[in-house]
ChimeraX commands (.cxc) that place a marker at each C-alpha (Angstrom):
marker #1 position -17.51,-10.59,17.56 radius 0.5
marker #1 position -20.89,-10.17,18.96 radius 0.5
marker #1 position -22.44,-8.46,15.68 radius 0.5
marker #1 position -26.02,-7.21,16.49 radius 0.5
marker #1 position -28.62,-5.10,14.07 radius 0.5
marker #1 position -28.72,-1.72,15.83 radius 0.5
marker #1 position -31.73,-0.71,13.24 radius 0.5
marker #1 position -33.18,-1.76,10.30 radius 0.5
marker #1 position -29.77,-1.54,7.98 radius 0.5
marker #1 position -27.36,-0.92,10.32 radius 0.5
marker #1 position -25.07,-3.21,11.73 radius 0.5
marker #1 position -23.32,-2.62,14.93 radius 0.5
marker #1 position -20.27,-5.17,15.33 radius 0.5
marker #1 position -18.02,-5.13,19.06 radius 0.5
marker #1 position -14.89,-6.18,18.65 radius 0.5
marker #1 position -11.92,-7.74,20.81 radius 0.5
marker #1 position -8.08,-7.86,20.64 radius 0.5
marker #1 position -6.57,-10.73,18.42 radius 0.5
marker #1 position -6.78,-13.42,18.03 radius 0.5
marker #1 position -10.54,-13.01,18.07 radius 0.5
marker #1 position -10.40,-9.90,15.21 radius 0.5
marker #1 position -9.20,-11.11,12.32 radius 0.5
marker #1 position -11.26,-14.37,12.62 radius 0.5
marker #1 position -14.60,-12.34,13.59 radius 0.5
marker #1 position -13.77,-9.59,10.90 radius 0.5
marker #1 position -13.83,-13.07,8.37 radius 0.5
marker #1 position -17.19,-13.87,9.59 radius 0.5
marker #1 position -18.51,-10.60,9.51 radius 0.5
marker #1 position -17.51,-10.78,5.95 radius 0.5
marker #1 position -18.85,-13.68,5.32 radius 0.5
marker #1 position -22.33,-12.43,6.64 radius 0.5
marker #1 position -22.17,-9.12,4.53 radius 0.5
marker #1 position -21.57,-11.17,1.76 radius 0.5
marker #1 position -24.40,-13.21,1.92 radius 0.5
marker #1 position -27.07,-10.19,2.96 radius 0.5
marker #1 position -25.94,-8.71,-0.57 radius 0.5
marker #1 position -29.35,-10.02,-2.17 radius 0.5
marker #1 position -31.55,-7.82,-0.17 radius 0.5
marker #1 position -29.05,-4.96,-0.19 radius 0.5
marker #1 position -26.31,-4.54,1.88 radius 0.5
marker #1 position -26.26,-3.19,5.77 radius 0.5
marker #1 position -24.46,0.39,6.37 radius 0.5
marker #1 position -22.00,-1.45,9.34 radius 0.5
marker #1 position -20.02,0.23,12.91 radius 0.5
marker #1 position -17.17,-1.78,13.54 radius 0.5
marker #1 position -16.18,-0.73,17.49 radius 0.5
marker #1 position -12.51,-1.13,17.70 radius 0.5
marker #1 position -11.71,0.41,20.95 radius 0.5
marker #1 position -10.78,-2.52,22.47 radius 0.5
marker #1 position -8.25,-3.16,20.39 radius 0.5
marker #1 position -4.44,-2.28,20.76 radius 0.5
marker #1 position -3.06,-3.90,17.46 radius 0.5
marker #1 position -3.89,-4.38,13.86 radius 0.5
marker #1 position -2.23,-6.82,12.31 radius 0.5
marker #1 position -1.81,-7.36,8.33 radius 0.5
marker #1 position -4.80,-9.86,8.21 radius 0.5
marker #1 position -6.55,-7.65,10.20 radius 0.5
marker #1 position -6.38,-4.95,7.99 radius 0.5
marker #1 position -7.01,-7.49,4.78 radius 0.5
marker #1 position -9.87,-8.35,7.05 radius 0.5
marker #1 position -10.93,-5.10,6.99 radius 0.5
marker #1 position -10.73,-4.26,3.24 radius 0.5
marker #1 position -12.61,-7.41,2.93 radius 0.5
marker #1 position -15.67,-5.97,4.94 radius 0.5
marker #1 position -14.80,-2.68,3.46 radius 0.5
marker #1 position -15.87,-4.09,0.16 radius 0.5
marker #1 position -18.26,-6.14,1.15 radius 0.5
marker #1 position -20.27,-3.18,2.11 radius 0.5
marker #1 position -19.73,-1.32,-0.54 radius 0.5
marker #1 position -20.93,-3.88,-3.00 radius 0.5
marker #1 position -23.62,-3.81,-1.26 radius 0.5
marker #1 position -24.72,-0.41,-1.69 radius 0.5
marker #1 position -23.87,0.24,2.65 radius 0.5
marker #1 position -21.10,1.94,4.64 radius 0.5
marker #1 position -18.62,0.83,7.16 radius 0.5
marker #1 position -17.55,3.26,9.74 radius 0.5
marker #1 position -14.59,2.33,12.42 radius 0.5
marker #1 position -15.44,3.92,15.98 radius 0.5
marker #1 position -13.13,3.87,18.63 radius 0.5
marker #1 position -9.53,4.45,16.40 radius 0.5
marker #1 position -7.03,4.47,19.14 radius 0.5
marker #1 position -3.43,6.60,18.05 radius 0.5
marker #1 position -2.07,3.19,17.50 radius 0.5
marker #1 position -4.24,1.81,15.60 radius 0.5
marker #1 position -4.32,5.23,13.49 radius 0.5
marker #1 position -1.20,5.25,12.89 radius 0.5
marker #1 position -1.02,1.64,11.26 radius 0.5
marker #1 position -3.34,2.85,9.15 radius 0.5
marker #1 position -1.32,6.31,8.38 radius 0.5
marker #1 position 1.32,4.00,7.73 radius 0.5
marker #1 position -0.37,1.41,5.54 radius 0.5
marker #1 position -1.88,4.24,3.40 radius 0.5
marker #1 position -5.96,3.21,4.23 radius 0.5
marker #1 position -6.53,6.20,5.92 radius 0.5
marker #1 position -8.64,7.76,3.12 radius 0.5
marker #1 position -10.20,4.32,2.81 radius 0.5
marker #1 position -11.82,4.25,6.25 radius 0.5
marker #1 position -13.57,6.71,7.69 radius 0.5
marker #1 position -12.66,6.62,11.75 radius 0.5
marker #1 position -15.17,8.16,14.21 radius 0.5
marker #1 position -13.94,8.80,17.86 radius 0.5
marker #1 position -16.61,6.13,19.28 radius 0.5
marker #1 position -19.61,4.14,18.59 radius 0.5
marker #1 position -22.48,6.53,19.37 radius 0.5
marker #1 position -20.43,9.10,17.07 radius 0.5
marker #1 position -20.60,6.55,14.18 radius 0.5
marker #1 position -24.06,5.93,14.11 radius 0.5
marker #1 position -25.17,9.54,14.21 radius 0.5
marker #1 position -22.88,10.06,11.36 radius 0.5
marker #1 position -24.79,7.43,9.48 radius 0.5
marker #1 position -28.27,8.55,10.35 radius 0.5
marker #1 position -27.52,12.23,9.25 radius 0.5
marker #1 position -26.26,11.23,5.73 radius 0.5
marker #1 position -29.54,9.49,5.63 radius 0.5
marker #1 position -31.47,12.74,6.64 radius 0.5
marker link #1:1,2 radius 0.2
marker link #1:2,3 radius 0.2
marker link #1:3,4 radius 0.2
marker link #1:4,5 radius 0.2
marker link #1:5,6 radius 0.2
marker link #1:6,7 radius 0.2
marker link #1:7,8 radius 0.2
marker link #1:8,9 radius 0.2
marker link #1:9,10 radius 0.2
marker link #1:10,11 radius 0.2
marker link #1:11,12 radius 0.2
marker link #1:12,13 radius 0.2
marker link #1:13,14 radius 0.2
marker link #1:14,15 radius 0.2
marker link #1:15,16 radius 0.2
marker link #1:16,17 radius 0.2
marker link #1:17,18 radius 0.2
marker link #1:18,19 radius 0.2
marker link #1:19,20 radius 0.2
marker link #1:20,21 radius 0.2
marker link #1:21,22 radius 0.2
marker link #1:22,23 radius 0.2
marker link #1:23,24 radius 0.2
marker link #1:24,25 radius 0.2
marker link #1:25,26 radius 0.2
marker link #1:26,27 radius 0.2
marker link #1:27,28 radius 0.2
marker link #1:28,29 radius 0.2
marker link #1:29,30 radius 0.2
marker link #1:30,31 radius 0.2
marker link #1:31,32 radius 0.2
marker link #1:32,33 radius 0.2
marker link #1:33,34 radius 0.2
marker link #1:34,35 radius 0.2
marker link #1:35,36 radius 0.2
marker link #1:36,37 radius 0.2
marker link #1:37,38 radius 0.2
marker link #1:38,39 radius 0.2
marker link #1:39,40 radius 0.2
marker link #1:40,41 radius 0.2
marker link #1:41,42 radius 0.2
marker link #1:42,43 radius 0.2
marker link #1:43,44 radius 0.2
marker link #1:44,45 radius 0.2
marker link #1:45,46 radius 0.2
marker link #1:46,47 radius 0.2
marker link #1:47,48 radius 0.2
marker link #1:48,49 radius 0.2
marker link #1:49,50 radius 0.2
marker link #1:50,51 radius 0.2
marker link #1:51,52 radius 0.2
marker link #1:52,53 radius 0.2
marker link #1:53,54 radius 0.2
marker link #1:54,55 radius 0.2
marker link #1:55,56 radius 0.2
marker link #1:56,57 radius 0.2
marker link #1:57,58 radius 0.2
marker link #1:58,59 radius 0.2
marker link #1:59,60 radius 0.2
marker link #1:60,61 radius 0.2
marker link #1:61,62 radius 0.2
marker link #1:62,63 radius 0.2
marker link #1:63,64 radius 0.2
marker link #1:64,65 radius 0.2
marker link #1:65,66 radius 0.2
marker link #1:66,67 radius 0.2
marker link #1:67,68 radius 0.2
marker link #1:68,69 radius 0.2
marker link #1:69,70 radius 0.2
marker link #1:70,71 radius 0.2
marker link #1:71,72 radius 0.2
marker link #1:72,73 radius 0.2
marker link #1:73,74 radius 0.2
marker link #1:74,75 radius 0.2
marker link #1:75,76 radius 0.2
marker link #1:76,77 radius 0.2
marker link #1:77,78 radius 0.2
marker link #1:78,79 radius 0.2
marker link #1:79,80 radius 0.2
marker link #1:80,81 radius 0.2
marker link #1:81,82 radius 0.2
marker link #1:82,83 radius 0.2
marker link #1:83,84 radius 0.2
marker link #1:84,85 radius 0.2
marker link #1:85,86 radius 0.2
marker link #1:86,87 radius 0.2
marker link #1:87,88 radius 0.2
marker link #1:88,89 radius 0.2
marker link #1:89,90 radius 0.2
marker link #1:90,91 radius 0.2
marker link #1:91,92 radius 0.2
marker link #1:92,93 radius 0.2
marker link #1:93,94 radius 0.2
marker link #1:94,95 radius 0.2
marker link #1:95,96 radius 0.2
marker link #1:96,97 radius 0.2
marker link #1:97,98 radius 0.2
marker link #1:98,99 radius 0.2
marker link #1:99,100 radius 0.2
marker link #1:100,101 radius 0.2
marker link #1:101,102 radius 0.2
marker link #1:102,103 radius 0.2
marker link #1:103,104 radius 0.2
marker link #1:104,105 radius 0.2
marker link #1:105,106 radius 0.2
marker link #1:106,107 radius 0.2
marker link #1:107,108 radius 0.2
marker link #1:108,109 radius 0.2
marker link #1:109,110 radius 0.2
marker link #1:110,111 radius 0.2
marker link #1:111,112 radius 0.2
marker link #1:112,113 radius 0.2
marker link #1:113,114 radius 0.2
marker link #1:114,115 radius 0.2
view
């Protein structure tokens, strides 16, 4: 997943359709985890390109989830399709995600709480 810095503290990760995800959502863990020291990155994961969510996909994205969080950052999911909604409806991590129709939506969100 090509994961660039949009601005200083924010993270803007693209995403693809498995099998790419779950082993791009590990590294992007993996990074958060190690950018802890100097405080964590608020992070946009783009997942309209994606038709499925698996179950390491979505342990994938607790993982990040918490990585952000420990952090002291946010993670925001643009580009929820109904499918992939609706495995998260049905996996009960709708309240622990917050979804954004797409990426440009996302960031805004992120720099008003910051205003």
């Amino acid at each position: 997943m090509p994961t660039r810095e949009w601005r200083e503290g924010v993270w803007l990760c693209e995403t693809g359709p498995e099998p790419q995800l779950s082993e791009d959502l590990e590294n992007l863990a993996y990074r958060l985890t190690q950018q802890l020291e100097g405080g964590g990155p608020d992070v946009v994961v783009d997942l309209s390109t994606v038709e499925f969510l698996n179950s390491v996909c979505l342990g994938r994205l607790i993982e990040v989830r918490a990585a952000c969080q420990r952090g002291g950052g946010r993670l925001r999911l643009a580009g929820v399709t109904d499918r992939i909604w609706s495995v998260l409806l049905a996996s009960n991590l709708d309240r622990s995600f917050r979804c954004l129709e797409d990426v440009s939506t996302a960031l805004a969100s992120l720099a008003v709480e910051d205003a």
